[in-house]
PDBQT receptor file of N, H, CA, C and O in Angstrom, charges set to zero:
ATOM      1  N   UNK A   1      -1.810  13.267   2.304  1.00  0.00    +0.000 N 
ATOM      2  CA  UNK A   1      -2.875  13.194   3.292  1.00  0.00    +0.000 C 
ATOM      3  C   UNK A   1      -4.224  12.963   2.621  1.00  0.00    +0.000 C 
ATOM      4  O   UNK A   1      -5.058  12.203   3.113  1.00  0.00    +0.000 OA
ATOM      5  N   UNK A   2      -4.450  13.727   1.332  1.00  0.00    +0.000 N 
ATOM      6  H   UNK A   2      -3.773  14.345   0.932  1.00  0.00    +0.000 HD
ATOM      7  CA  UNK A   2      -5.868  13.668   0.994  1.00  0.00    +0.000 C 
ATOM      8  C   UNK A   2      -5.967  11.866   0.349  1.00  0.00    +0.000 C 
ATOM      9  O   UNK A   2      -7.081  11.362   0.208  1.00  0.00    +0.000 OA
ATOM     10  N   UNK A   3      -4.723  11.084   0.022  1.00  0.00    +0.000 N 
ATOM     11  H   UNK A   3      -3.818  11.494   0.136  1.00  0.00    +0.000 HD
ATOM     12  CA  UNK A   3      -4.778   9.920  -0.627  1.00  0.00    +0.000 C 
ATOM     13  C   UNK A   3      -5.054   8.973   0.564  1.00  0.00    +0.000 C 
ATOM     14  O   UNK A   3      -5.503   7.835   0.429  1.00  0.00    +0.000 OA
ATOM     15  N   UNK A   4      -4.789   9.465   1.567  1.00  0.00    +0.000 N 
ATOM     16  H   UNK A   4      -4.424  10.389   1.677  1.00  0.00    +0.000 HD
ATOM     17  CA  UNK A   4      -5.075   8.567   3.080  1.00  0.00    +0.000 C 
ATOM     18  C   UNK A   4      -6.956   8.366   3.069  1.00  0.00    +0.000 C 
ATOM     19  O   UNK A   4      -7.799   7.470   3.027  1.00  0.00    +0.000 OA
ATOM     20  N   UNK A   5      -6.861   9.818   3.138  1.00  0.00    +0.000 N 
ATOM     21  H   UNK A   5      -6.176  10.546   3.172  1.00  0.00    +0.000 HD
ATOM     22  CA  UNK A   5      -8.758  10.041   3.346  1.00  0.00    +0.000 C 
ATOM     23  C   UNK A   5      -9.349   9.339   3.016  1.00  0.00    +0.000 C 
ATOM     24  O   UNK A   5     -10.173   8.663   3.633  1.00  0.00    +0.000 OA
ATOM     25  N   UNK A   6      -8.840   9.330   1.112  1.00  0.00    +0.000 N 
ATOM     26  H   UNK A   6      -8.171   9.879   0.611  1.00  0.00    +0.000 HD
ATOM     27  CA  UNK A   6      -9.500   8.689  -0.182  1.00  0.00    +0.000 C 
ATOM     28  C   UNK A   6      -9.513   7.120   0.642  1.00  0.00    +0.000 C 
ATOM     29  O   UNK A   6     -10.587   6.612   0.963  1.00  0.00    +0.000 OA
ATOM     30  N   UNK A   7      -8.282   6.491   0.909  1.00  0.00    +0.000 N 
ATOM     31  H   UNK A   7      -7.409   6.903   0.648  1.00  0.00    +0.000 HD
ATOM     32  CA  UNK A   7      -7.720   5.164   1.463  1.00  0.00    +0.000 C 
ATOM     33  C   UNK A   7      -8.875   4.813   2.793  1.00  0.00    +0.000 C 
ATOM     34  O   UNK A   7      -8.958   3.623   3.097  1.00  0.00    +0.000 OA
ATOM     35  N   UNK A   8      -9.768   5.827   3.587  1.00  0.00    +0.000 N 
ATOM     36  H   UNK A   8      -9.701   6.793   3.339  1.00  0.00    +0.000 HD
ATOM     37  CA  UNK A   8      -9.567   5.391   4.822  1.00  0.00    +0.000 C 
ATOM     38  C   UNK A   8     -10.788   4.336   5.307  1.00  0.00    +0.000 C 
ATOM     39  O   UNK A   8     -10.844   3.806   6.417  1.00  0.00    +0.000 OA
ATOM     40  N   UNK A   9     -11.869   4.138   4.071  1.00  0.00    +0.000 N 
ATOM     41  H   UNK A   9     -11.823   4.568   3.170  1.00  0.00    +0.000 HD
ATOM     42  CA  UNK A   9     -12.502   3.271   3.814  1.00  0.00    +0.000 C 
ATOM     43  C   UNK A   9     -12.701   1.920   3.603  1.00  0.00    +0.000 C 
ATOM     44  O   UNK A   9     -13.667   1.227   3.922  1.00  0.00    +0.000 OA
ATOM     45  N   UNK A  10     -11.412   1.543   2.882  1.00  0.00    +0.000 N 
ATOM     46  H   UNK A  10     -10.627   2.106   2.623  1.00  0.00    +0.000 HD
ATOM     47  CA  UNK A  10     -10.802   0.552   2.961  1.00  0.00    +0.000 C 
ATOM     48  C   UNK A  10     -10.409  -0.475   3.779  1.00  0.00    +0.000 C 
ATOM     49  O   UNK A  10      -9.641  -0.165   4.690  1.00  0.00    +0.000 OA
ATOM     50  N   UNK A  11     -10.727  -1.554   3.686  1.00  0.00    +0.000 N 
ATOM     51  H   UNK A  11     -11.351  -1.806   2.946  1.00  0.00    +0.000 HD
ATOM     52  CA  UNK A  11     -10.593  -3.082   4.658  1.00  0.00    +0.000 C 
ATOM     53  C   UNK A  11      -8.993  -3.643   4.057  1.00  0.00    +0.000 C 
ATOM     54  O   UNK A  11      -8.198  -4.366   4.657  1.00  0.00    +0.000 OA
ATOM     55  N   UNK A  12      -8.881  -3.149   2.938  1.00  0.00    +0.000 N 
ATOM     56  H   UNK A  12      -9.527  -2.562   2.451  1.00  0.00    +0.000 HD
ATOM     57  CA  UNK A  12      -7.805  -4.042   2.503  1.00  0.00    +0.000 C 
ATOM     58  C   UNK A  12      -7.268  -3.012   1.079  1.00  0.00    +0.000 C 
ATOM     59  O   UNK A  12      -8.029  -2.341   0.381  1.00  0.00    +0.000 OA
ATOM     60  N   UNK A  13      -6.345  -3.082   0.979  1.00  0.00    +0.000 N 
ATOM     61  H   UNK A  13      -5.727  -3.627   1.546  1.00  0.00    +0.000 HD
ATOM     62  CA  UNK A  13      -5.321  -2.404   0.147  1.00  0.00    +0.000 C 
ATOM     63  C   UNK A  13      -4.466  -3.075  -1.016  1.00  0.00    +0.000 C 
ATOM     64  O   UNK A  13      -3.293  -3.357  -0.771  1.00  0.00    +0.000 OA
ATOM     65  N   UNK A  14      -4.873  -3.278  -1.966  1.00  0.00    +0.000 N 
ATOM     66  H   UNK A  14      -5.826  -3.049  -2.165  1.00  0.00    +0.000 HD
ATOM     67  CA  UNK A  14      -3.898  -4.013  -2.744  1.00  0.00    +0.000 C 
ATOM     68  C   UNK A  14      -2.664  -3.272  -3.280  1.00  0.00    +0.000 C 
ATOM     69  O   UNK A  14      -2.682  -2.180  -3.849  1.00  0.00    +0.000 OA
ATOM     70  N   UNK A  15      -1.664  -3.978  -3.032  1.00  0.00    +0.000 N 
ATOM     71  H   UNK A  15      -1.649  -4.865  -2.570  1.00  0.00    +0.000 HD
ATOM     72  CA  UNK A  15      -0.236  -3.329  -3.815  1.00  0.00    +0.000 C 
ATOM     73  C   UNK A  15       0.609  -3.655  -4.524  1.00  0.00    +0.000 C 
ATOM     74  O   UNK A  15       1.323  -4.435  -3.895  1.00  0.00    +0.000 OA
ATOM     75  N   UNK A  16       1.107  -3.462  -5.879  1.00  0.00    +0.000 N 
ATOM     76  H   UNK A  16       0.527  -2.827  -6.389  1.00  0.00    +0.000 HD
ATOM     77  CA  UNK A  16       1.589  -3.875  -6.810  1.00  0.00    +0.000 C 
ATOM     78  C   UNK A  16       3.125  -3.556  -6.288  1.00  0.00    +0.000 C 
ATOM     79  O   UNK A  16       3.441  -2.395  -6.027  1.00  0.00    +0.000 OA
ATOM     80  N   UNK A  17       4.056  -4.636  -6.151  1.00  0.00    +0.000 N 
ATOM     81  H   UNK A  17       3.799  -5.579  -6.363  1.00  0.00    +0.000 HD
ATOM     82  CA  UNK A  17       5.169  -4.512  -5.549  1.00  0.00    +0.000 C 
ATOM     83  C   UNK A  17       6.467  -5.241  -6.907  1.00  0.00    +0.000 C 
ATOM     84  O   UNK A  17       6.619  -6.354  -7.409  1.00  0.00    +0.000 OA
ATOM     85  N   UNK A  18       7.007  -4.199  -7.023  1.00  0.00    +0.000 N 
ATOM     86  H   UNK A  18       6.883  -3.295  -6.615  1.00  0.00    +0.000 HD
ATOM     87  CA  UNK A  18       8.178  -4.437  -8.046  1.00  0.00    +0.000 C 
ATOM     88  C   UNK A  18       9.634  -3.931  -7.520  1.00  0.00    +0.000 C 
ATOM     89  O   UNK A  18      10.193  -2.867  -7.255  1.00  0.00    +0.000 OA
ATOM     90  N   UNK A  19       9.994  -5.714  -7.528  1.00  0.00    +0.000 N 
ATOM     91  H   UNK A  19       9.540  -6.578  -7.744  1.00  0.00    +0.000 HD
ATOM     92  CA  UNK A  19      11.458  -5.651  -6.861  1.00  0.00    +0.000 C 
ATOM     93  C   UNK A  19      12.107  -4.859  -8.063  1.00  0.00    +0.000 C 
ATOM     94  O   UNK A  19      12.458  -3.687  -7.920  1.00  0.00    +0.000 OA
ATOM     95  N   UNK A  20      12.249  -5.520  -9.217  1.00  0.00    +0.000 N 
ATOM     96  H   UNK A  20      11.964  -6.472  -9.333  1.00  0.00    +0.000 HD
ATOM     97  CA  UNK A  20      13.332  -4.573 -10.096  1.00  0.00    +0.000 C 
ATOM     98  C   UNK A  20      12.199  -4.412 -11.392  1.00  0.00    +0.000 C 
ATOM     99  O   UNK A  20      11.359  -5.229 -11.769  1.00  0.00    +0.000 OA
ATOM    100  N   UNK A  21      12.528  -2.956 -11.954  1.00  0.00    +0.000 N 
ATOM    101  H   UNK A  21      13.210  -2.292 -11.649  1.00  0.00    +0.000 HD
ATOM    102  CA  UNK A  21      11.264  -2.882 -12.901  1.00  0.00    +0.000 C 
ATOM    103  C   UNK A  21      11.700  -3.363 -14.341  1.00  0.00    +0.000 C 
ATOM    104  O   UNK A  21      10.937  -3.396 -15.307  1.00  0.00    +0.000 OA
ATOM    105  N   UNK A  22      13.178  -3.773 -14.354  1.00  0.00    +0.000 N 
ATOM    106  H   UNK A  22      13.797  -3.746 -13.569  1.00  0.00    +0.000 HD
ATOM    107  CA  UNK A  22      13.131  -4.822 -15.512  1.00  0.00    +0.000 C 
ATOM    108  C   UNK A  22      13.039  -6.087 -15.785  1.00  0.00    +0.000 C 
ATOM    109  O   UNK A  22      13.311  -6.773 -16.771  1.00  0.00    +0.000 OA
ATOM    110  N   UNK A  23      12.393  -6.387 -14.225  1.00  0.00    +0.000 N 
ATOM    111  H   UNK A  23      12.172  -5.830 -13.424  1.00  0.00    +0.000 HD
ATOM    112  CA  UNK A  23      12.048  -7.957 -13.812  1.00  0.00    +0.000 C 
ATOM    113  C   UNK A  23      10.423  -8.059 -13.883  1.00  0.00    +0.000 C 
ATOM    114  O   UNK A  23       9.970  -8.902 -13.109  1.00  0.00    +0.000 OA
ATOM    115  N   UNK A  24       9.606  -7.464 -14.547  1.00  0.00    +0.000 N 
ATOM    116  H   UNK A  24       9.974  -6.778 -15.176  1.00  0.00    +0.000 HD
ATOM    117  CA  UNK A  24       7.985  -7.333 -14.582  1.00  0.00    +0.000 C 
ATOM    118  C   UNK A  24       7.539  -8.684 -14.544  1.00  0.00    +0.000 C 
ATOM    119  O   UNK A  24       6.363  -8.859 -14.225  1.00  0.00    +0.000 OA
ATOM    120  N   UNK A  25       8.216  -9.632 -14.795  1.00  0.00    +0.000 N 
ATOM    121  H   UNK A  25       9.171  -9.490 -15.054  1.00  0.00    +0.000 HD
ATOM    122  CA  UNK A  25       7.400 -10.765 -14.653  1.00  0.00    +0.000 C 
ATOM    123  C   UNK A  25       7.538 -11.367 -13.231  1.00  0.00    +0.000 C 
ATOM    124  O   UNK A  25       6.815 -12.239 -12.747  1.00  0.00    +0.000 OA
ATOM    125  N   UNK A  26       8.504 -10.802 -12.695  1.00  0.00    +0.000 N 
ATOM    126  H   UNK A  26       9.091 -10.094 -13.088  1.00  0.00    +0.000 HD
ATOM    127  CA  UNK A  26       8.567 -11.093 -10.864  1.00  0.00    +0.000 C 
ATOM    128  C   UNK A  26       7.766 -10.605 -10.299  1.00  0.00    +0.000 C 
ATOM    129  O   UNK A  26       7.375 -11.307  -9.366  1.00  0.00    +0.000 OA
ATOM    130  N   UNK A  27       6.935  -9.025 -10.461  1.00  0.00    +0.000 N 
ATOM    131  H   UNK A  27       7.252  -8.455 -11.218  1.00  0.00    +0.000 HD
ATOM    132  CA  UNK A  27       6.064  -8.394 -10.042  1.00  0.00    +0.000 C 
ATOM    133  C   UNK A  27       5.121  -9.303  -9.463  1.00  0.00    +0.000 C 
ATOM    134  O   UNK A  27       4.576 -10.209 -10.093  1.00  0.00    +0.000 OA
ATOM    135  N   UNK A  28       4.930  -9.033  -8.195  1.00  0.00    +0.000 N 
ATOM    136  H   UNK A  28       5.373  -8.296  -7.684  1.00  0.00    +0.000 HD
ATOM    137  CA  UNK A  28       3.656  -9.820  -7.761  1.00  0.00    +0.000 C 
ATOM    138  C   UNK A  28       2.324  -8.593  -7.085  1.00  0.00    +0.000 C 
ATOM    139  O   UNK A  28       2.523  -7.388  -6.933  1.00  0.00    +0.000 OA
ATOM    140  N   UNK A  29       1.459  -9.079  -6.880  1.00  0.00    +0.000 N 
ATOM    141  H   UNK A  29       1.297 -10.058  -7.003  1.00  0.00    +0.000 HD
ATOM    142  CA  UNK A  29       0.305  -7.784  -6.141  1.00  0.00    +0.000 C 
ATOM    143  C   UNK A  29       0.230  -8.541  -4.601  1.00  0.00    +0.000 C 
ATOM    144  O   UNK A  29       0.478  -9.742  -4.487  1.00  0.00    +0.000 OA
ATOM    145  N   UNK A  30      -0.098  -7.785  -3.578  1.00  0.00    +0.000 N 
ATOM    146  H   UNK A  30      -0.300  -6.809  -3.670  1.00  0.00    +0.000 HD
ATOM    147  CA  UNK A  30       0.521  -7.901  -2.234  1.00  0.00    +0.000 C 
ATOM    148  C   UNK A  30      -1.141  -7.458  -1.938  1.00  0.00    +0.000 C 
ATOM    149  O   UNK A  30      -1.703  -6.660  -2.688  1.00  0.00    +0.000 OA
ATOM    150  N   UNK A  31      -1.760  -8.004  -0.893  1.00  0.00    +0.000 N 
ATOM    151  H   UNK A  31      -1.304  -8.653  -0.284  1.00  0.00    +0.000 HD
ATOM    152  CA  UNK A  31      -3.286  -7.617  -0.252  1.00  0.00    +0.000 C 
ATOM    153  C   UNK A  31      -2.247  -7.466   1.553  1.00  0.00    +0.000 C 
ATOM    154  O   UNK A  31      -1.514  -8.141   2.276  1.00  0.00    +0.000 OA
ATOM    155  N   UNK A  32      -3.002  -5.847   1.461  1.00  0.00    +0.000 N 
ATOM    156  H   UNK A  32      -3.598  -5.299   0.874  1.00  0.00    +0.000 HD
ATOM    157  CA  UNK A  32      -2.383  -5.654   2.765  1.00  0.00    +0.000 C 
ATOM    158  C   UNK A  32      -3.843  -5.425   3.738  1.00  0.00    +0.000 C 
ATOM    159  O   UNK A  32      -4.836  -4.809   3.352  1.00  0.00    +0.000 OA
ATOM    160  N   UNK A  33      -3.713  -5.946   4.789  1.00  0.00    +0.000 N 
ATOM    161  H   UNK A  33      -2.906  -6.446   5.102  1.00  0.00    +0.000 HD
ATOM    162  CA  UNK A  33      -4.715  -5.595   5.641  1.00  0.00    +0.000 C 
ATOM    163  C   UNK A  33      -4.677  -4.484   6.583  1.00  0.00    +0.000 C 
ATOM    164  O   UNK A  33      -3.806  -4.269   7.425  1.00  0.00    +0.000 OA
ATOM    165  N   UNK A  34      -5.597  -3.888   6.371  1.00  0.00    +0.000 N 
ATOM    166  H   UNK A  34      -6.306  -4.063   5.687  1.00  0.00    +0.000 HD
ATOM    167  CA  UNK A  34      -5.086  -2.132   7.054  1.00  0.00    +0.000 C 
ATOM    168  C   UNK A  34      -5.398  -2.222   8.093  1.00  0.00    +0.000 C 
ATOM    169  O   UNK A  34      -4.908  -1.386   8.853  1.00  0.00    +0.000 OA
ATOM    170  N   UNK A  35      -6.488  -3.393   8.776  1.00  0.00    +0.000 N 
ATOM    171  H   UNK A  35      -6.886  -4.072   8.160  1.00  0.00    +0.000 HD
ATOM    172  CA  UNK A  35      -7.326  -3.466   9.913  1.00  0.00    +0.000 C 
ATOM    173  C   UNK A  35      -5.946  -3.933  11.059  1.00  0.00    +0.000 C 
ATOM    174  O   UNK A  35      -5.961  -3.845  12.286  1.00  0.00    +0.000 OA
ATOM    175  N   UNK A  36      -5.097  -4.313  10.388  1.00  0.00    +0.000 N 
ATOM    176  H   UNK A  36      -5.085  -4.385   9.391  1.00  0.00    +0.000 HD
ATOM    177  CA  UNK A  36      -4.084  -4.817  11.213  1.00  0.00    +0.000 C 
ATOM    178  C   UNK A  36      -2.646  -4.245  11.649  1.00  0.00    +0.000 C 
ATOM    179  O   UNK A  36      -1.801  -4.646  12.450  1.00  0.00    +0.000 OA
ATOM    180  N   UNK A  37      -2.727  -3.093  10.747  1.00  0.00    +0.000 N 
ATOM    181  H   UNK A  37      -3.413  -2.767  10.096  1.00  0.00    +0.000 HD
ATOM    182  CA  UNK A  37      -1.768  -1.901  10.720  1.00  0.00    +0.000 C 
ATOM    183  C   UNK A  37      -2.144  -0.383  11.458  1.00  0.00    +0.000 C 
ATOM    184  O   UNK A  37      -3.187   0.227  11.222  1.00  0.00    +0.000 OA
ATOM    185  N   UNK A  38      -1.036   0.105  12.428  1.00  0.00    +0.000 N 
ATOM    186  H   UNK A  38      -0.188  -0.390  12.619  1.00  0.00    +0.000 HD
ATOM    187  CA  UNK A  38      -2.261   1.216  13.085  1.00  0.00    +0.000 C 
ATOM    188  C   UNK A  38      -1.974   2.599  12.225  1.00  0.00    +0.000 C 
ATOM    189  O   UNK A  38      -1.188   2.911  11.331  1.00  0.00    +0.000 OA
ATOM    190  N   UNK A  39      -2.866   3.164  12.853  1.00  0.00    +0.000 N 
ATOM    191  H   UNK A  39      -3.504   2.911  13.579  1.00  0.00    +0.000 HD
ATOM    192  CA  UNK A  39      -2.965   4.719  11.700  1.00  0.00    +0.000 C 
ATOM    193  C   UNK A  39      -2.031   5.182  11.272  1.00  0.00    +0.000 C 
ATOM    194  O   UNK A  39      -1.944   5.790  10.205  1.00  0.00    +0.000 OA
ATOM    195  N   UNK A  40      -0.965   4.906  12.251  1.00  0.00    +0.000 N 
ATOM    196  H   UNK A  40      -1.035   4.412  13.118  1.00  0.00    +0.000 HD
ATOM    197  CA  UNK A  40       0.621   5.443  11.875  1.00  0.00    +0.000 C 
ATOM    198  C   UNK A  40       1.474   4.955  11.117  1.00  0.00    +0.000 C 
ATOM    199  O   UNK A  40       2.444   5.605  10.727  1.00  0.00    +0.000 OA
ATOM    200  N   UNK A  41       1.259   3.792  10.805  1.00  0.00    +0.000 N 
ATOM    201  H   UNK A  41       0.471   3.264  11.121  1.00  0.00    +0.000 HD
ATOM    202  CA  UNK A  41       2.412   2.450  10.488  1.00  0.00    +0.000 C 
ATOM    203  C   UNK A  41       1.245   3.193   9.179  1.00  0.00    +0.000 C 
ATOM    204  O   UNK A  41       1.770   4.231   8.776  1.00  0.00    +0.000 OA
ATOM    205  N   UNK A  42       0.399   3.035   8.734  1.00  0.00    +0.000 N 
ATOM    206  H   UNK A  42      -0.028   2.192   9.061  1.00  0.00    +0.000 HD
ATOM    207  CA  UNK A  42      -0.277   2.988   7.477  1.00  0.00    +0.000 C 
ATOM    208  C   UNK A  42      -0.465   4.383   6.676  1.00  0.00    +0.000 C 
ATOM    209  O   UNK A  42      -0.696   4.402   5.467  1.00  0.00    +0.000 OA
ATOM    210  N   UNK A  43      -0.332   5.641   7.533  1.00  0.00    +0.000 N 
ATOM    211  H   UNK A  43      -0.144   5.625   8.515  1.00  0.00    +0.000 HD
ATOM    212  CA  UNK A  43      -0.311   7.121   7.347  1.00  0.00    +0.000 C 
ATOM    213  C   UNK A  43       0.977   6.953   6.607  1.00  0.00    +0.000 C 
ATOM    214  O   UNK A  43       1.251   7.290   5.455  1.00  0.00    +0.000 OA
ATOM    215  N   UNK A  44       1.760   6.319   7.574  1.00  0.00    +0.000 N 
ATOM    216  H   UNK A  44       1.537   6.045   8.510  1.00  0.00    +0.000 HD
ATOM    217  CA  UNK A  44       3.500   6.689   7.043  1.00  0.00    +0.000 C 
ATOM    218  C   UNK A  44       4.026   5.922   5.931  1.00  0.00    +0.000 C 
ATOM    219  O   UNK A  44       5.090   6.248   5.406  1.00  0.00    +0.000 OA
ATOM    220  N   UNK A  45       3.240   4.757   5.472  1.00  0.00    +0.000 N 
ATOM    221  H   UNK A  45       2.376   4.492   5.898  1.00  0.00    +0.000 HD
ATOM    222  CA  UNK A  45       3.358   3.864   4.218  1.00  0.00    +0.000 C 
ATOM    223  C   UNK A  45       3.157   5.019   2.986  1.00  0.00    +0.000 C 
ATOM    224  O   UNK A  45       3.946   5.639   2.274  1.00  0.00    +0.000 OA
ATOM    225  N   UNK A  46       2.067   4.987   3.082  1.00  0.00    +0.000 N 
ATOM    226  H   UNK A  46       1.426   4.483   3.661  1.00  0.00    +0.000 HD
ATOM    227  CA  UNK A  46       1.251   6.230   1.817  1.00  0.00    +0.000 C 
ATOM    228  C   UNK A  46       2.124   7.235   1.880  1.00  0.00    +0.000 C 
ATOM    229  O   UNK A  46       2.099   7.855   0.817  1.00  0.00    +0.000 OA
ATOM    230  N   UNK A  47       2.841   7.653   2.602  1.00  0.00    +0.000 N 
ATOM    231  H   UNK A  47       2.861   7.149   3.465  1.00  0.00    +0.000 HD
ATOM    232  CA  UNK A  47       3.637   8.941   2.564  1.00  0.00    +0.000 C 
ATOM    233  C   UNK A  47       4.641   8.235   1.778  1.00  0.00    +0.000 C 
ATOM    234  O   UNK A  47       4.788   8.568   0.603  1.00  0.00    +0.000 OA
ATOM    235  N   UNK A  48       5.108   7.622   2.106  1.00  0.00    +0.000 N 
ATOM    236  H   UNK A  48       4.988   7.351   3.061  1.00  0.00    +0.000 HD
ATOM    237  CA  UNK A  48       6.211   7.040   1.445  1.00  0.00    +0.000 C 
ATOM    238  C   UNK A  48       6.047   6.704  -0.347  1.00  0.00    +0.000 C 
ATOM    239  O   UNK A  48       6.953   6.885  -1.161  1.00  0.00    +0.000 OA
ATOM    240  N   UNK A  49       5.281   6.416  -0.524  1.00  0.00    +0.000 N 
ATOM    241  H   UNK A  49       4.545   6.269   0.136  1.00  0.00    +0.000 HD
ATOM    242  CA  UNK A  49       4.663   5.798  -1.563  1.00  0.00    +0.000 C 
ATOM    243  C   UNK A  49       4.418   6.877  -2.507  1.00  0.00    +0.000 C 
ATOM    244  O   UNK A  49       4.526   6.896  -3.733  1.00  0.00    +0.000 OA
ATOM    245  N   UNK A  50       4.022   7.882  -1.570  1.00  0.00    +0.000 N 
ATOM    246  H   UNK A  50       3.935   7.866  -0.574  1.00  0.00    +0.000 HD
ATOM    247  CA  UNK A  50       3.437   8.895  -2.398  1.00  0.00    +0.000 C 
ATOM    248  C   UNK A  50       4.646   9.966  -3.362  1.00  0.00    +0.000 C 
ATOM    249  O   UNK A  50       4.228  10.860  -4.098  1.00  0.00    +0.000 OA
TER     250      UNK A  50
């Protein structure tokens, strides 16, 4: 919850997304738009994550 808070400023979210972590050069970074995600769909991401 307190990483949401930190988050809730934010227009946009970047995320480093790794399909397999011995594939690092597949790694790509992902710009998520939060303005387009609602509090819940985006509360429950970070939980996940966390």
């Amino acid at each position: 919850m307190d990483k949401y808070q930190q988050l809730q400023g934010f227009d946009e979210l970047l995320l480093l997304n790794v399909w397999n972590v011995n594939d690092t050069p597949f790694a790509f970074y992902q710009v998520v738009d939060l303005q387009k995600l609602s509090v819940n769909q985006t509360l429950e991401n970070i939980r996940n994550k966390c």
